[in-house]
N, C-alpha and C positions, 0 to 999 in steps of 0.2 A: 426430124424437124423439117417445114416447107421452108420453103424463100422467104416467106412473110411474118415467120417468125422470129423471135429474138432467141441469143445464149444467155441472156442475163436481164431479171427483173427491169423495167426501165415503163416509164410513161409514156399511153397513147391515146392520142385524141378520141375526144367521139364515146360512145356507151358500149365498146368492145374493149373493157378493159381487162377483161384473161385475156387476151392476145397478147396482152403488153408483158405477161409472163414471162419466164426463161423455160425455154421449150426441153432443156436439159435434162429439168428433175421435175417435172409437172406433167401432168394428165390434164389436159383443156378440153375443156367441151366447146365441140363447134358446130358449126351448122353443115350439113349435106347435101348433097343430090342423088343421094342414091336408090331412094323409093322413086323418084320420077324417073329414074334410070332404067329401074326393074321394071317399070311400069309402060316403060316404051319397049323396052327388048322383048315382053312378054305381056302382053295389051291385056288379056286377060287380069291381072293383076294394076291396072292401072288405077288410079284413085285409092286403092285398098289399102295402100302400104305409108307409113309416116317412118322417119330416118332418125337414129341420132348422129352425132359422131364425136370423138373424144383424140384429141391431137396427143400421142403419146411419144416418147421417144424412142422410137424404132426403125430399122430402114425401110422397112414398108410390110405392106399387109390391110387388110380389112377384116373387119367384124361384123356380123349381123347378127342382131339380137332379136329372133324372131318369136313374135308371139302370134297363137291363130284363134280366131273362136272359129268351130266347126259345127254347119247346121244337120242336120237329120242326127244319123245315127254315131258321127263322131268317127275317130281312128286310132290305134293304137300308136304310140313313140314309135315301136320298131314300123309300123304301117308306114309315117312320116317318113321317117329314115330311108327304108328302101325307095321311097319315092325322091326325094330329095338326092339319092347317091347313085339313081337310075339315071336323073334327070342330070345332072355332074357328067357322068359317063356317056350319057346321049345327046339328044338332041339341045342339051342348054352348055355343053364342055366346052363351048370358045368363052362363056359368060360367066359361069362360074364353078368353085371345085366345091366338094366337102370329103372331109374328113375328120377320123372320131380316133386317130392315134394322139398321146400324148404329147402336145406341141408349145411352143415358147414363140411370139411374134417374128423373131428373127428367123424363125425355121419356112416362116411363108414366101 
């Protein structure tokens, strides 16, 4: 749960009413900054990326639910992957990890 969440259902002003949620036993959809984030760590990708986010109860962790349309000739999953767990290991490892072990939100 953040700061600005609640532990128990209760009324909140304004047309954010899943906030007003209990952050306990709910999955809330919220709003991000994480595409404009990606977007500045890596200019390359700026513009190109839109965000969700879903407030879950966990101690922490993030998700990216990443989808690509690919122009010319296209790439393999394992293509993606190596690139993606290159980039983890290299030059993007203070920005972000990946990993393909079986994991549960509290493991991140």
């Amino acid at each position: 749960a953040t700061a600005t969440q609640t532990v128990v259902d209760q009324a909140i002003r304004g047309h954010k009413w899943r906030s007003g949620r209990s952050a306990l036993n709910n999955i809330i959809p919220a709003s991000t900054g994480a595409a404009i984030a990606i977007g500045k760590v890596i200019p390359e990708l700026s513009g190109k990326l839109t965000g969700m986010a879903f407030r879950v109860p966990t101690i922490d962790g993030s998700v990216v639910d990443l989808t690509l349309r690919l122009e010319g000739k296209g790439a393999s999953k394992d293509e993606i992957e190596k690139l993606f767990k290159d980039a983890a290991n290299g030059k993007y490892k203070e920005v972000f990890g990946f990993e393909d072990n079986l994991l549960v939100s509290s493991d991140i």
